[in-house]
N, C-alpha and C positions, 0 to 999 in steps of 0.2 A: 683673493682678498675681498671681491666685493662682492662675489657669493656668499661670502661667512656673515658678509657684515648683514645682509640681507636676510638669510636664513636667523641670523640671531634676532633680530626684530620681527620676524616673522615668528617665529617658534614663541618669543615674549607677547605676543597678541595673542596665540590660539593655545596655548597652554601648553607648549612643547617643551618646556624650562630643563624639569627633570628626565625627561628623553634626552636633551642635546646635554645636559650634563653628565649621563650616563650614560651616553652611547657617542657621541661626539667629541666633547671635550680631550674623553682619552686618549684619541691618536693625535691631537695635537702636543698631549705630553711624552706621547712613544717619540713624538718628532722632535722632539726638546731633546730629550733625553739620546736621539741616536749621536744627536749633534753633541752632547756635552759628555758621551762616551769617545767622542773621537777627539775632543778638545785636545784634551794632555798629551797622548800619543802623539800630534800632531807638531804641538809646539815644542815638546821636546826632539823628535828627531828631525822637523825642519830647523831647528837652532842647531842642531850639534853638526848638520849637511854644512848649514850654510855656514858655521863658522870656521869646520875646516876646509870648505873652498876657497874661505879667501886666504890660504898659505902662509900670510905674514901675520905677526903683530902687528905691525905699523899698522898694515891695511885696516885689522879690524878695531885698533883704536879711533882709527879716522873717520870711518862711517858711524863706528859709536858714536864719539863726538858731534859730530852733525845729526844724526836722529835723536839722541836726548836733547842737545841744545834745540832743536827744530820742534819738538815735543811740547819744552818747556815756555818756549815761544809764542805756540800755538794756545797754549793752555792761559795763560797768565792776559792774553789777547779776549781770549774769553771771558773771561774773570771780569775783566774789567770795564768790557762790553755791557756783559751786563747789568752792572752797580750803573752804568750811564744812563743804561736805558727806563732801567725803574728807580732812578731818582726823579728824572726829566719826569715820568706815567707817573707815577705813584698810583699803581693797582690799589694798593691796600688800604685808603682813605674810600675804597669803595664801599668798602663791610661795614653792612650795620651790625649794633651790639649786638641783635638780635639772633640772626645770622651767624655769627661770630661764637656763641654761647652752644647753640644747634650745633654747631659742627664739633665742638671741643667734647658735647659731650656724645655724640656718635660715632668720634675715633677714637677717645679718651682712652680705651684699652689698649691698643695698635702704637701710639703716640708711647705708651708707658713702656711698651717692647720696646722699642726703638730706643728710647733713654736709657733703657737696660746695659742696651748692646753696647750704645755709644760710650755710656759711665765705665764699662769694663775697661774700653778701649784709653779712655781719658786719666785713668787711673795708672795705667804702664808707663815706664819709665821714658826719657827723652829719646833714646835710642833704643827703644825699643822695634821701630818701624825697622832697623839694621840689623836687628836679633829674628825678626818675622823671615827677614830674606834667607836666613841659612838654617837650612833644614838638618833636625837632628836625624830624620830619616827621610832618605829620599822616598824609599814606596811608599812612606806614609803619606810623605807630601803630594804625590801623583796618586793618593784616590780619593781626593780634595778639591775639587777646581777649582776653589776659593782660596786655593796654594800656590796658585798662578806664579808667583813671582818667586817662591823655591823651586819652583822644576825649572823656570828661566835660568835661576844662578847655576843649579847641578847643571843643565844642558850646556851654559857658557863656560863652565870648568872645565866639562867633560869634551868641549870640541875645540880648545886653548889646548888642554892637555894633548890634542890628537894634530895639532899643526907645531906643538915644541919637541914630540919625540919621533927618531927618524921613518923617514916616507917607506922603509921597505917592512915594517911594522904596522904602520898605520894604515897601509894603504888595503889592506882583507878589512879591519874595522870601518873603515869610510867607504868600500863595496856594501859592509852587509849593511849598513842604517842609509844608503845610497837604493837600496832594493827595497828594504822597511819602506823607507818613505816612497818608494813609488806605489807600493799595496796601501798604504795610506789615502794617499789619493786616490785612487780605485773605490776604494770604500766610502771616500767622500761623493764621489760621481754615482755612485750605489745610491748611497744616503738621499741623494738629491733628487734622484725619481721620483720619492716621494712627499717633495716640496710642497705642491701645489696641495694634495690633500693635508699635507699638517697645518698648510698657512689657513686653510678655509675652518679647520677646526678649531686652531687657536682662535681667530679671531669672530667664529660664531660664540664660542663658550665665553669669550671678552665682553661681547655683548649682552649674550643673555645672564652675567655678572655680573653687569652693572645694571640693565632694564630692571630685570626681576619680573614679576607679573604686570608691568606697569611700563610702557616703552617712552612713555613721556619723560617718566624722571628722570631717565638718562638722558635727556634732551636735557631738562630743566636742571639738573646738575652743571653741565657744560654750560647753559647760559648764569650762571651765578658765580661762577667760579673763570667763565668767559677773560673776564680782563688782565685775571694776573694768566690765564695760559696764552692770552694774546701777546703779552708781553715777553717769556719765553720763545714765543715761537720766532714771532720778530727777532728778538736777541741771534735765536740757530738761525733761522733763516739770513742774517748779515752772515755768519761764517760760513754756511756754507756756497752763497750766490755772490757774495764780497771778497772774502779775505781769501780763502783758498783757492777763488778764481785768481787772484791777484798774484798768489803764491805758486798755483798752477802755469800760469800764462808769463808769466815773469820770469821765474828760476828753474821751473820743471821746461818753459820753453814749448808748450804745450797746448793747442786750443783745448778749453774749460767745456767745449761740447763732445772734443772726440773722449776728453776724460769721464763725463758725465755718463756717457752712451755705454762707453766701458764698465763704470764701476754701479750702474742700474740694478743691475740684478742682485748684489750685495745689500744695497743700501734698503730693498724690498725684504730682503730677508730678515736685515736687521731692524726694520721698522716691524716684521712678523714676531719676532723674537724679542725684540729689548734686550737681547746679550752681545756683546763683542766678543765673546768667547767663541758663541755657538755658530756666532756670522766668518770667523775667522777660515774658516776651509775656503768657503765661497769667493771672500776677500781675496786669499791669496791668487786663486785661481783664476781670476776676473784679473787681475794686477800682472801677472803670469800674460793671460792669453789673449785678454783685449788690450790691454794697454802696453803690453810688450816690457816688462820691468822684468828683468834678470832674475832668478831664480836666488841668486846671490846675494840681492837687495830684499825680496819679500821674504827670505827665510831668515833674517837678520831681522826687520824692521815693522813687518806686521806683527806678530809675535808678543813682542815686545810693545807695541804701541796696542794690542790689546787690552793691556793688564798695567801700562803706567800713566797711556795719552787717552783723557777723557774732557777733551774741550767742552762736548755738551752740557754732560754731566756738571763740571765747573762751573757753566754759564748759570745754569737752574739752577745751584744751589747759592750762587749771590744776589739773583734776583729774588729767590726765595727766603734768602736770609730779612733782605729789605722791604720783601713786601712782607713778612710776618711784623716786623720791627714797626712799619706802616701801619697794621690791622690791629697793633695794641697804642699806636698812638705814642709810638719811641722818635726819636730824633736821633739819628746815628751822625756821630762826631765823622771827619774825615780819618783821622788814626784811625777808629774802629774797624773803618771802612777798607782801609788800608789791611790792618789785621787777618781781613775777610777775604781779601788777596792772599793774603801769603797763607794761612787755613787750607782754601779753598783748592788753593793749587799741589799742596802737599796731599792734602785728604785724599786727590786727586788718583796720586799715584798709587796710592796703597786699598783704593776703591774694588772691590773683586768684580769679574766683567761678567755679572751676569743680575739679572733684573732686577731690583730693586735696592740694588747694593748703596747707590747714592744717596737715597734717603736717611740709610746709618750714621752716613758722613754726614751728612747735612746737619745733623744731629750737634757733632762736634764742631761744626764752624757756630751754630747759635751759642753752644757754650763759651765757646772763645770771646764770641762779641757779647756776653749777655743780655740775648732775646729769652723771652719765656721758651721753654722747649716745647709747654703745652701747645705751641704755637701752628709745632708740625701739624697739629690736627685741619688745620685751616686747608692744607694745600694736599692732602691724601687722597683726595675723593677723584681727582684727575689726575694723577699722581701716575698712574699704569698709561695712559697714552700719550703723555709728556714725557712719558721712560721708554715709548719707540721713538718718537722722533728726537731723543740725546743720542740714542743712541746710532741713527742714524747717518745724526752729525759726528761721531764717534769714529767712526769707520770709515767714513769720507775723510780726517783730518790724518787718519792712521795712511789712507793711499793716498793723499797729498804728498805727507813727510816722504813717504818711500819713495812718489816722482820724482822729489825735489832731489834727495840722495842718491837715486839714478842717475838721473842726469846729469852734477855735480861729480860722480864715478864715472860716466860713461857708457852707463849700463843700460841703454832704452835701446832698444831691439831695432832695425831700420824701418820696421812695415809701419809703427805707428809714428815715427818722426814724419812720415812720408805722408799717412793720414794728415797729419799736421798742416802740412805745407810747409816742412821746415826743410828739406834735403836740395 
């Protein structure tokens, strides 16, 4: 990471721009793309292991229960987080008109996509987000990643189906997706060889993205836009050094460093990526092998909190909401504010987990409070490194919830209750 970042201000000083876009940049998108080939495979046949290991319905109503309610908890915590914290700041009495004119009209195009996307989305019926979850075709839905949430239902139908008909049938189809998934992993531990090279590449071509021939602008970018990403960060930073210690330490029963130590190399990943998709191999396996969480719990609950738990994402877009609301000099009533909650946490779930997806959404929570949408333009330009660190927080709240459902099951391995100092 901090060779890329080097290399990309280095290359932006000596004219290296289009060399590292043309010879660098690409294998950080081979490295994208190996991760978001192995996405779907993944969460489909670790849901359909994990839901016929646990044999009962009961059982897997009851861990459902507690990971969505646990989800929704986490999410709505956020939300609200950060309406507190940029009421108190108010980032956005910082822009001058001047400023403010500059930026509208050099995302003006990008800002108009986005309303596009969001207007389609705003235009579909009330239950429509319930008609999105059932796929009229599964294959079709699995060469989609942004269909996240139809291979979960096919995968939870398909491994319900495999625990209600009898065990001397089932039991050759829960061998062969028992084998599937271990070649899965295998492939992921392939995959991850070449880590280290995609993170340097992603994040040189990041740079030399934003510098251009010019290494100061992207300094001077970061410092003008400085206050509303301080206040974001601050916002994740209380969830993830706050609450989910609290929620780690309390319910998971867990010190917050042996979890931290554990889930490092994920939360690297996902700040290299800005997808919880593509972080999801990593996730599980880090949750699996450092932190000792049953195999039973992460093939149920990361998965799933993938693609419906995005506390980060959440937080930015209510802070984002009010500091646009702020930059044109709006007063948001507390209903609205309220409104912005309930948007924000819904939009949440149906956000697709992979980069930029939040911003669409964000889209739809300004329309619900009526802020100008031109507004998005204001907060684009930092827009891609406040979408690694949500995402960050993203993945850390997905292996929170799965602690906390571990250890509420029973499901935490002895070797890290013992790191603990719990046994």
């Amino acid at each position: 990471m901090a060779l890329g970042i080097a290399w990309g201000f280095f290359a932006s000083s000596v004219g290296l721009i289009e060399f590292t876009a043309d010879w660098i940049k690409p294998f950080g998108t081979i490295f994208i793309n190996l991760l978001k080939l192995i996405a779907v495979p993944l969460v489909l046949v670790s849901l359909i292991t994990g839901v016929a290991s646990l044999s009962d319905i009961s059982k897997l109503s009851r861990i459902g229960t507690k990971t969505i309610g646990l989800y929704l908890m986490t999410t709505v915590i956020a939300v609200v987080l950060g309406l507190v914290i940029v009421n108190i700041v108010e980032p956005g009495k910082a822009f001058s008109p001047e400023k403010r004119e500059e930026f509208k009209a050099q995302f003006a195009a990008t800002a108009s996509e986005r309303s596009t996307d969001a207007e389609e989305v705003k235009q579909q019926g009330p239950l429509q987000a319930l008609i999105d979850i059932v796929p009229d075709n599964v294959f079709g839905a699995m060469t989609d990643n942004s269909s996240m949430l139809q291979v979960i239902f096919f995968a939870l139908l398909f491994g319900i189906a495999l625990i209600l008909i009898p065990s001397e049938k089932s039991s050759p189809v829960t061998s062969f997706f028992d084998g599937v998934n271990l070649i899965i992993l295998k492939m992921v531990d392939i995959i991850m060889m070449a880590a280290p090279y995609g993170v340097f590449a992603l994040l040189a071509g990041l740079v030399v993205e934003f510098a251009g021939d010019n290494p100061a602008s992207a300094v001077e970018l970061l410092v003008v836009l400085g206050y509303y990403c301080i206040v974001v960060i601050a916002g994740l930073a209380i969830m993830m050094f706050v609450v989910y210690p609290i929620l780690v330490t309390t319910v998971g029963k867990t010190s917050y460093k042996t979890f931290f130590k554990g889930i490092f190399p994920a939360q690297m990943l996902a700040l290299s990526t800005s997808s919880s998709a593509a972080t999801l191999p990593v996730t599980m396996e880090r949750c699996e092998e450092n932190l000792g969480i049953n195999r039973e719990i992460t093939s149920f609950v990361l998965p799933l909190g993938a693609t419906i738990n995005m506390d980060g994402t959440s937080l930015y877009q209510s802070v984002a909401a009010v500091f646009i609301a702020q930059a044109y000099g709006m007063d948001l009533s507390w209903a609205t504010q309220a409104g912005i909650v309930l948007t924000a946490t819904l939009a949440s779930i149906g956000a697709a987990a992979v980069p930029g997806a939040g911003v669409v959404m964000l889209v739809i929570v300004l329309q619900q409070a009526g802020i100008p949408i031109e507004g998005i333009a204001l907060i684009l330009a930092p827009d891609r490194l406040l979408d690694m660190l949500r995402t960050t927080v993203n993945i850390t709240g997905d292996a929170t919830v799965a602690m906390v459902v571990a250890r509420s099951e029973g499901q935490l391995h002895p070797p890290v209750m013992e790191d603990a100092g719990l046994n």
